[in-house]
Structure formats: C-alpha cells, structure tokens
C-alpha positions as CSV (number, residue, x, y, z in Angstrom):
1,X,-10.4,-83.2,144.4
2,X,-12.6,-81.0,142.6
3,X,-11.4,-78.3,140.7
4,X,-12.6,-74.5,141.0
5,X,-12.1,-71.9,138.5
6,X,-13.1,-68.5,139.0
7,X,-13.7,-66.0,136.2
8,X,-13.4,-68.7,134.2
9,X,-12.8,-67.9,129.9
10,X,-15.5,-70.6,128.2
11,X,-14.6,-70.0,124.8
12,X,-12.9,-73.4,124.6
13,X,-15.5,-75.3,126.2
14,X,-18.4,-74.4,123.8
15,X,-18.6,-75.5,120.1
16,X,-19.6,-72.0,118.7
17,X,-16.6,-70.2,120.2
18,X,-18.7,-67.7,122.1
19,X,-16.2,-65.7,123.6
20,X,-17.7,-65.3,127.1
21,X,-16.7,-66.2,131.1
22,X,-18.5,-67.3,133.7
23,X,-17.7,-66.1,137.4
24,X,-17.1,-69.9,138.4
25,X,-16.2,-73.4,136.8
26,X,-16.2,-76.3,138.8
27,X,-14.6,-79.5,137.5
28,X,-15.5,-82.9,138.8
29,X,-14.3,-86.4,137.9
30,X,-15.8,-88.5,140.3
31,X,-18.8,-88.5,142.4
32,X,-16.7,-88.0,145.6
33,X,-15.6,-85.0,143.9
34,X,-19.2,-84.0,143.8
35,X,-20.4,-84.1,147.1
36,X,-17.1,-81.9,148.0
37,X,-18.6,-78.8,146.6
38,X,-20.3,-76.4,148.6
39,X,-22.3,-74.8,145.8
40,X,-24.5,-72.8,148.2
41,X,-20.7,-70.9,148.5
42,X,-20.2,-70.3,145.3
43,X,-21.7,-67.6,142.7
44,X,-25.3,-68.4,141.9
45,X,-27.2,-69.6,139.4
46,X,-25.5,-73.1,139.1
47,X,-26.0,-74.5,135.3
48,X,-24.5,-78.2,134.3
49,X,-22.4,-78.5,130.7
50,X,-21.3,-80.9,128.8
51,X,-19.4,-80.7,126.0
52,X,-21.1,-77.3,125.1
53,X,-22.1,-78.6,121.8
54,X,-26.4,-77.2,122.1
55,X,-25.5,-74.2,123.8
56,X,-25.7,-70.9,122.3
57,X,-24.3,-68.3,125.4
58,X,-25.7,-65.4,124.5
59,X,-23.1,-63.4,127.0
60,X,-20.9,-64.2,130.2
61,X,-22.6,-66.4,132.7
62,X,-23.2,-64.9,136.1
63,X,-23.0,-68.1,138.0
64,X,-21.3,-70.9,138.6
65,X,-20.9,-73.5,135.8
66,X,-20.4,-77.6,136.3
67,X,-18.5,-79.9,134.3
68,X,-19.2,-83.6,135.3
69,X,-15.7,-85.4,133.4
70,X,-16.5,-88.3,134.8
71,X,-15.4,-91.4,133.0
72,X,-15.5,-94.8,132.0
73,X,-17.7,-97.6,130.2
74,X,-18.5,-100.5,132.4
75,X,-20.2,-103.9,132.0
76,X,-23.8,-103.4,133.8
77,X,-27.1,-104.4,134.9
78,X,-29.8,-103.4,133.3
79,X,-32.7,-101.1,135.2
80,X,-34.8,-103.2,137.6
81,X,-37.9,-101.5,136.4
82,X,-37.2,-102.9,133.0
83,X,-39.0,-106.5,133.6
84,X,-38.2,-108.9,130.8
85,X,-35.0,-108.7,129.6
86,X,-34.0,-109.5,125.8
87,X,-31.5,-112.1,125.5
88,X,-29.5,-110.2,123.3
89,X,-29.5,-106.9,125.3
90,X,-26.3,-106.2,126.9
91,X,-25.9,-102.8,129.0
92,X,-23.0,-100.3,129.6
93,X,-22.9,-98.1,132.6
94,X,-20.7,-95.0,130.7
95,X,-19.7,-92.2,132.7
96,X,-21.2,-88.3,131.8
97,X,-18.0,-86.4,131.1
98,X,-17.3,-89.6,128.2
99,X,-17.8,-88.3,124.5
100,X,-20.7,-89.9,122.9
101,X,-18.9,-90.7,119.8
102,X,-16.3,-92.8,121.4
103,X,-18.9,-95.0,123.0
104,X,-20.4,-95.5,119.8
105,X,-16.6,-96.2,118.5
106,X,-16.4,-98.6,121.3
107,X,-20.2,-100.2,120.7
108,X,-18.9,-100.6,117.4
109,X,-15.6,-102.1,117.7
110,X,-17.3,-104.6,119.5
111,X,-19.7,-105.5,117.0
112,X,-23.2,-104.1,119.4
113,X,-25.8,-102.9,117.8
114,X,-27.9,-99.6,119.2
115,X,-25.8,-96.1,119.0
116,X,-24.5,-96.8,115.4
117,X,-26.7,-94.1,113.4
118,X,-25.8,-91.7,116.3
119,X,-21.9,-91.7,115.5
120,X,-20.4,-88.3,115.2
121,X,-22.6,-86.1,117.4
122,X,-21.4,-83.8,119.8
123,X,-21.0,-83.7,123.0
124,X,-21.4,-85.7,126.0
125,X,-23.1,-89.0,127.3
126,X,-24.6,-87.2,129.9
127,X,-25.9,-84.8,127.8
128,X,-27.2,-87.6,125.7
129,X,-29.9,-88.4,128.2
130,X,-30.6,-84.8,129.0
131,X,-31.1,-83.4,125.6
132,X,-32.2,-86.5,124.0
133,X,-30.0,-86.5,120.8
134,X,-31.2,-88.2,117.5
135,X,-29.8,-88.7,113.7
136,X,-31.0,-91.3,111.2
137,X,-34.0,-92.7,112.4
138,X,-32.5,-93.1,116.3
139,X,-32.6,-91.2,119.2
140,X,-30.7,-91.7,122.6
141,X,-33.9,-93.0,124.6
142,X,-33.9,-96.2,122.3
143,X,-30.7,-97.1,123.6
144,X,-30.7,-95.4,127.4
145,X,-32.3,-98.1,130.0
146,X,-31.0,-96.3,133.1
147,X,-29.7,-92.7,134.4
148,X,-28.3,-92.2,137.8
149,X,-27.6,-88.8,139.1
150,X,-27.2,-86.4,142.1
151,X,-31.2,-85.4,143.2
152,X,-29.9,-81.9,144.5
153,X,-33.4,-81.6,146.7
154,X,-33.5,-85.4,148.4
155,X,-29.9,-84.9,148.5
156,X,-28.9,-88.4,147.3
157,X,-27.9,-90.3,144.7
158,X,-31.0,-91.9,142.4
159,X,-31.2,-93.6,139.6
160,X,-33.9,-92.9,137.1
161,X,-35.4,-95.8,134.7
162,X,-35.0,-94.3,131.5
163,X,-38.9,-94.7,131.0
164,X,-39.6,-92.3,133.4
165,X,-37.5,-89.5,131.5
166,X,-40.7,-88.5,129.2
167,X,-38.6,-88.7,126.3
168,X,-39.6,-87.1,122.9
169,X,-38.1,-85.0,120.2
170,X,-34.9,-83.1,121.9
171,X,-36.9,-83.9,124.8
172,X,-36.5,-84.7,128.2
173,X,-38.0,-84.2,131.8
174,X,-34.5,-82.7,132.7
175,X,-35.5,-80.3,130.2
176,X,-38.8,-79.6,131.7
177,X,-40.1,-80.4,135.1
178,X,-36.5,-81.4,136.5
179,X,-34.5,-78.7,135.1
180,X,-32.0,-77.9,137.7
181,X,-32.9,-80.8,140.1
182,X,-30.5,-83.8,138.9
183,X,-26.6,-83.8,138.1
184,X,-26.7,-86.7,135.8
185,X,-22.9,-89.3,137.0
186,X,-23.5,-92.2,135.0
187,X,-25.9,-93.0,132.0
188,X,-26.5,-96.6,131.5
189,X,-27.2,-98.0,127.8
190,X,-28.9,-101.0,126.4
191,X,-27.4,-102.4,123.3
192,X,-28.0,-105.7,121.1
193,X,-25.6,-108.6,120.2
194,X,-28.2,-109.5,117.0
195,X,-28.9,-107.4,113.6
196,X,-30.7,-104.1,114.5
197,X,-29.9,-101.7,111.7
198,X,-32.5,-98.6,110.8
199,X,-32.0,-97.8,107.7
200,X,-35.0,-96.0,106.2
201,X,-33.9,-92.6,106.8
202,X,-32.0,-89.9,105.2
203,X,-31.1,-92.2,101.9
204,X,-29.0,-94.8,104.1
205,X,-29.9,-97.2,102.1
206,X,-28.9,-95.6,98.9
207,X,-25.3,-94.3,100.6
208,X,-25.6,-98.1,101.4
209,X,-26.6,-100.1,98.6
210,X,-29.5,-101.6,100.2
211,X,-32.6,-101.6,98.1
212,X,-36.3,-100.8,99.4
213,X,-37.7,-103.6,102.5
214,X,-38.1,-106.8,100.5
215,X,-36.6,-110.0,100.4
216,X,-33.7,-109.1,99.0
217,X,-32.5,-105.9,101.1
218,X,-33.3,-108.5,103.8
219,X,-30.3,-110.7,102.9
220,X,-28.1,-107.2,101.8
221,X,-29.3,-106.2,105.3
222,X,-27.3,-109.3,106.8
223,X,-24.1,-108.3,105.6
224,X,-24.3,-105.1,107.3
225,X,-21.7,-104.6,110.6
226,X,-22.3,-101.7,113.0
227,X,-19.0,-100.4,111.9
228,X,-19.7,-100.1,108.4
229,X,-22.9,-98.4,109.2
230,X,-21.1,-96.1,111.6
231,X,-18.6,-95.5,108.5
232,X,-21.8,-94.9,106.5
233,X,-22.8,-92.2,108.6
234,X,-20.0,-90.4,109.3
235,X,-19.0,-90.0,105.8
236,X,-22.3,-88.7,105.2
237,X,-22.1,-86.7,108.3
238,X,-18.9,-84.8,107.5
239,X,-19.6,-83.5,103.3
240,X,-23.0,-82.2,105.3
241,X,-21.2,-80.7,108.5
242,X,-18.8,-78.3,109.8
243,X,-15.4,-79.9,111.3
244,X,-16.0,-78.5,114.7
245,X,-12.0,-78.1,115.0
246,X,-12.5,-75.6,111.8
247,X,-15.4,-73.8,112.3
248,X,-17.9,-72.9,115.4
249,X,-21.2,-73.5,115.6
250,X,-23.9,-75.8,117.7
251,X,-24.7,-78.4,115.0
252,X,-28.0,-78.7,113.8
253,X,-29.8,-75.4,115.2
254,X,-33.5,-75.2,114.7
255,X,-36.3,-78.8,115.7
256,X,-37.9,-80.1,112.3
257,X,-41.3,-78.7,112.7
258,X,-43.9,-81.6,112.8
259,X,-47.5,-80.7,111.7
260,X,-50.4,-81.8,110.6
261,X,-51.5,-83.5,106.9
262,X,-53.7,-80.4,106.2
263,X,-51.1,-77.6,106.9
264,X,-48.6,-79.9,104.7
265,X,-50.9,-80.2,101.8
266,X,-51.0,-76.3,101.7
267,X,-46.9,-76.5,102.0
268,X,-47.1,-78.6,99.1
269,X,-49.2,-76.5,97.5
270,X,-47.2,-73.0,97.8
271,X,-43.7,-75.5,96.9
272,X,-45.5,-76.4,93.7
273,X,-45.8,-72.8,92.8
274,X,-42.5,-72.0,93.4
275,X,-40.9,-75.4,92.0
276,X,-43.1,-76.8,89.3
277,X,-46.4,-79.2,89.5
278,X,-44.3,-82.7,90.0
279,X,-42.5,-81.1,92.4
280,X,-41.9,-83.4,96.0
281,X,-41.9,-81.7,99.6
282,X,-39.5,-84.1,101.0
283,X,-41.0,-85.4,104.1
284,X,-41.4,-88.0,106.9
285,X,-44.8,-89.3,108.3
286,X,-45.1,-89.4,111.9
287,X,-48.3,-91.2,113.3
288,X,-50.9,-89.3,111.7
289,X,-48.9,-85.7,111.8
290,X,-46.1,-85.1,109.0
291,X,-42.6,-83.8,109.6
292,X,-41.1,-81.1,107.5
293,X,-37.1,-80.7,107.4
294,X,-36.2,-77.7,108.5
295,X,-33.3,-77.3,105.8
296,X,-35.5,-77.4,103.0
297,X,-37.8,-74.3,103.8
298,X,-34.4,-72.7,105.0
299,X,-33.5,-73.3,101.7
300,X,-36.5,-72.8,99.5
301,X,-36.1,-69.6,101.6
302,X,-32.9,-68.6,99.8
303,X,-30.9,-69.1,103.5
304,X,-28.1,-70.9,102.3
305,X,-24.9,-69.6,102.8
306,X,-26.4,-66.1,103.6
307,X,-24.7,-63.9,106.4
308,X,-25.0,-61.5,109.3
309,X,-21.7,-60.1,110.3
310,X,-19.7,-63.3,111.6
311,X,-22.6,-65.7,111.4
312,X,-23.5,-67.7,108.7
313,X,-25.8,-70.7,107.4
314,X,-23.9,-73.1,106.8
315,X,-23.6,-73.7,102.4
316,X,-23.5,-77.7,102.9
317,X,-26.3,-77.7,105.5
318,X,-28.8,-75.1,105.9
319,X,-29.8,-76.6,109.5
320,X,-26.9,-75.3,110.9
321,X,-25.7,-71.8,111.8
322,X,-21.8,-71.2,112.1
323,X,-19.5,-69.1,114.0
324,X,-17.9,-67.9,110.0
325,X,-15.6,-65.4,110.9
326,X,-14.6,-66.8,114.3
327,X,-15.3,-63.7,115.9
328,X,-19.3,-63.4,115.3
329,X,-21.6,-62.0,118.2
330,X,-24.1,-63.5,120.0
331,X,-26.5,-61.0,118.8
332,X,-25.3,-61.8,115.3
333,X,-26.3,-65.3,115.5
334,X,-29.6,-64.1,117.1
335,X,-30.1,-61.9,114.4
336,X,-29.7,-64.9,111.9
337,X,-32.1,-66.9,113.6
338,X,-34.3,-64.5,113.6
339,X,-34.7,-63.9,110.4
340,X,-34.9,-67.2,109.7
341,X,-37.5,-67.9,111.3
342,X,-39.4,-64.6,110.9
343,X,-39.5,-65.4,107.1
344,X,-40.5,-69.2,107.3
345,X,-43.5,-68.2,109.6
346,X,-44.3,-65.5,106.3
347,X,-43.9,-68.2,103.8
348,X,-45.0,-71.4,105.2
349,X,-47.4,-70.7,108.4
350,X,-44.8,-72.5,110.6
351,X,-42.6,-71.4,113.6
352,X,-39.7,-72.9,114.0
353,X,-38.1,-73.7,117.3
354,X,-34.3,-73.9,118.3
355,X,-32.5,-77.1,119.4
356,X,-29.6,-74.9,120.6
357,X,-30.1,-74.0,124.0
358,X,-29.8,-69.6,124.7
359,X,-28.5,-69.7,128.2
C-alpha cells in the first residue's frame, strides 16, 4: 500500500539539509502502489524525488511530493528498438528508488563493465535517467538501453528506448519537453562482459599507473578490473568531496561551461596575465567547441572556501557549494551562487548554469 504523509518535514530526504516541508509525501514501492494514488485528491503541484541529491528547495513545497522506492536489479532484455545486439552486452532491469552506487557495487562485484567511473554519485537510478549523471569521461545514457515509466496523460505504463531520451550534458527530455509527464518504475541498463575502461579523464590514468594510449598502456589496460577502477574513483572522489553524512550540500553545483576555440583563446589569454606566460587553462575538447571546468575560474576567482552565512564553497572542491554550518538558508546558498557566477561572467565572458535543480 502506498504511503501518505501530510505536512511532511524533507530535511532528511534532501542532501543539503534544507530545512523545509512539503504539504504531501507519497511513498511507493511498487507499481501497484502507484496506480492506488488518487493524485488529482491530493495537494497540487505533484513533483517526483529521488534521493534529493540535485535539488536545491529554495522553501517548503506547496504540493504533493513522490518517492518511487521501488527496488530490485533483475536479469533483462534488452530494448527492442536496439537492433543488433553486442555479444557481450548484458542488461539489468534495476528498480528507481535503488541507489546508483550500489548497482555500480553490484556491476562491479560481478566483474561488468559500464557504470564503473560513475561509482559514488548520489542519488537514485531513476534519477539517473532523468538527470543524466556523468563523472570521468561517462555518463548514464552510455549505459541506459531502456526506461519504463507511468505516461500520466495516456495513462499507461511505456517504456522508452533510451535513444529517444535526447540525452546530453545533465540532459534529458524528462528535463525538457516531458517534464511532469512520466513517473520513471524501472530503468534498464546495458553493461559489457569484455574490457571497456575510459580512462582519459581527470588524471585516471595517473591515480592509475597507466601511461598515455600506446602499446604499452594497452597491456597495463588489461590488468584493470571494474572494481579496481571503481576503487580508483572513489578514493579520488572522497579527498575531493564532502561525506554527505558530514556535511550538506548537492554535489557538484554549477554545468562546465562548453564554448567555443575563440572565446577559450581569450580565457587563455586573461589566465596568462594573471598566472604567467607558460601558464595552461586546463581543458577538454569537445567536437570543435572546448570545455572549461568550472572549478578552475571558481578558483582563479578566489572562491575557494569563501562564505555567505551557513553556505560555503567547498575548500577541496570549488564545484561544490555546502550546507557549512548546517543551518544555512536557501537565500544564503542563492546568494553564493550568485556571486559566483556574477563575477565569472566579469572576468571571463561566461555564464554559468546550475546542475542543482531550484524547485
């Protein structure tokens, strides 16, 4: 049966301890539970969470709010829009309410290959395909063949090829031109029996002893597990990151701006002044665009470890914005972030854009 809350406290069910309520939680843990609910009865608007990892509230929530705990990681099928199917592919139907990391513990522990260099982030597997999460060179729609969900207008239960999702960077047509319309059950994932590390991003293959693509860091590369690059990353994860059982906050907070070659040269240019003439922008190319990290003009910006009241950027990790005091403000994190962004847009000609959702 499901469960109905109302004038429910949400500190404890989002990662930057926003002390705030909504005027309904509904908790459901199975799709039968699901099509129980009369949500036309109950206070409107009606917003699915997850974990509450991306969310920033920025006070109490005048509707109703929908937890989907529904578990389990089964054996599956793949999509039957996929056509030809890889040999080595194996698929997972995983239910929303499971926590992503544990289904990369369990991908893992089984020696698959696909969700490795996304161990340790928050949050949900539902949310996974919504928000479209990504660390280390991956993102969920490389792994994500198949979503099925509760269409809310056709009244029915769909499920979505993952290719249809319009996936790009944090992402998603749930984000977009669906928002509201689907309450995501199941997510199913694609993973690979055979070697498929990725490992030329954020100095993995320094934390990892494998040199530069050649022959050699070919036959390092084959000595690699999933586990051990899972290990890899979340050692790295957790000297850059806040324990979320310590201290609040919403992970990384702000997209890394991508732009174009000419707008980076004058980056580089106005870095150089500040920094010396060898000086390196550290970068990534992207097609024929470049993309900036965010934490390095948050830095260069002198950021780091600055606060406003209760909120804070983080010392370790300039990308994220924590909860310092335990008792900061939703207008105190706003105000961060504004600044922040206020004086990158001075300095560098770039806006940047939150990850964290404002609901």
């Amino acid at each position: 049966m499901p469960s109905i809350i109302h004038n429910a406290d949400l500190s404890a069910r989002n990662t930057f301890r926003m002390k705030v309520r909504c005027a309904a939680l509904v908790e459901i843990d199975s799709e039968e539970d699901l099509l129980q609910v009369d949500f036309t009865a109950l206070p409107q608007p009606l917003m699915v969470m997850g974990g509450g990892s991306n969310l920033l509230f920025r006070g109490d929530f005048p509707g109703t709010v929908l937890h989907v705990g529904i578990k389990g990681i089964l054996s599956s099928r793949p999509s039957e829009a996929r056509g030809e199917i890889s040999p080595d592919a194996v698929y997972f139907r995983v239910g929303a309410g499971e926590v992503f990391d544990d289904f990369c513990a369990f991908a893992a522990a089984k020696g698959l290959w696909g969700p490795e260099n996304l161990s340790l982030i928050p949050g949900e597997c539902g949310a996974s395909a919504v928000q479209n999460i990504g660390a280390y060179g991956v993102e969920a729609k490389d792994i994500i063949d198949s979503i099925r969900a509760w269409d809310t207008v056709e009244k029915r239960f769909v499920d979505i090829p993952g290719a249809d999702c319009a996936y790009g960077y944090r992402a998603s047509n749930f984000k977009t031109v669906w928002k509201g319309r689907y309450i995501i059950t199941y997510v199913t994932y694609r993973l690979w029996t055979s070697e498929h590390p990725v490992l030329d991003y954020g100095g993995l293959r320094k934390a990892l002893g494998v040199p530069a693509p050649s022959v050699t860091s070919s036959e390092a590369e084959k000595s690699l597990t999933p586990g051990l690059l899972r290990d890899t990353i979340i050692g790295i994860r957790r000297k850059k990151l806040p324990d979320p059982e310590e201290t609040g906050s919403a992970g990384s907070f702000f997209c890394n701006p991508v732009i174009t070659k000419e707008h980076f040269a004058r980056i580089v240019d106005t870095a150089r002044q500040d920094n010396g003439p060898e000086y390196e922008v550290p970068h990534y190319v992207v097609g024929d665009m470049i993309k900036v990290p965010a934490a390095w003009m948050i830095e260069q910006c002198g950021f780091k470890g600055q606060r406003l009241g209760g909120a804070q950027v983080y010392q370790n990790q300039p990308l994220v914005i924590v909860n310092a005091t335990g008792h900061a403000s939703p207008d105190e994190i706003i105000g961060l972030e504004n600044k922040i962004i206020a004086t990158i847009r001075s300095k560098y000609g770039i806006t940047l854009h939150p990850e964290v959702e404002h609901i």
